[in-house]
C-alpha positions in Angstrom: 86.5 103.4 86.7 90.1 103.8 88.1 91.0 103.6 92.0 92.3 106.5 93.7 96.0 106.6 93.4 97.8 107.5 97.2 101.2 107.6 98.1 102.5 105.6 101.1 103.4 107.6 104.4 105.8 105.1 105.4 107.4 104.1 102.4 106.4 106.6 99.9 105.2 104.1 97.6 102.5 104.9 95.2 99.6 102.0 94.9 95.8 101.8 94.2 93.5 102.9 96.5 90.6 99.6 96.4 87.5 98.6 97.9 88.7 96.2 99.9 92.4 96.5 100.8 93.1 96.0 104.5 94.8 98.0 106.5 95.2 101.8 106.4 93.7 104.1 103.9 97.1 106.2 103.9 99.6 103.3 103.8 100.5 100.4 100.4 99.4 97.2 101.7 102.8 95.4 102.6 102.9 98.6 105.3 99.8 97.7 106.4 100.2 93.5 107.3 103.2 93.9 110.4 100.7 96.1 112.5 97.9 93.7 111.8 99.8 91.0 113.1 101.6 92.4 116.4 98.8 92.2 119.0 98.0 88.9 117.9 101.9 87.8 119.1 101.1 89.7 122.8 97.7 88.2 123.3 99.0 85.1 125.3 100.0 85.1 129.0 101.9 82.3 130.8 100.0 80.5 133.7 103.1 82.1 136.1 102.4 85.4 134.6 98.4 84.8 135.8 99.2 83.6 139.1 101.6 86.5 139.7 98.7 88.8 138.8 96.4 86.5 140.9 98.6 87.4 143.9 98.9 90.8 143.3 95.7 91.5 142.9 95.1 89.5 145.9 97.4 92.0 148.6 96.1 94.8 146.8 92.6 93.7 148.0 93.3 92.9 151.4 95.1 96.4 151.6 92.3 98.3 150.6 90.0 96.1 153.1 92.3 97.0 156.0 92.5 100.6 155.3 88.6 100.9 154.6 87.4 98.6 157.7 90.3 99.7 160.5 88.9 101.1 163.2 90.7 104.7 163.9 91.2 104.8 167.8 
């Protein structure tokens, strides 16, 4: 039995439709890899970029402490 024969939406390349061929159904599979591999490049922080969030999140507590617990005179 043959595979489905598709036509790239980026590229316009046709290729084989198979089983198991990663990526998206409507795209060849060298379209496919450079998405796969992009979050895996922005999953990493830098310690300053956590202790700047640390901080942040910090004053954004106390903030919402003061306004919640003031007492209105």
């Amino acid at each position: 039995m043959a595979f489905p024969i598709r036509t790239c939406v980026v590229c316009a390349e046709e290729f084989e439709l198979r089983p198991g061929k990663p990526g998206f159904a409507n795209r060849c599979p060298a379209c496919s890899e450079p998405e796969s591999a992009e979050p895996a490049a922005q999953a990493g922080l830098a310690s300053g970029d956590l202790k700047a969030d640390r901080e942040l999140n910090e004053a954004r507590r106390r903030t919402i402490r003061d306004m919640l617990y003031r007492k209105e005179s």
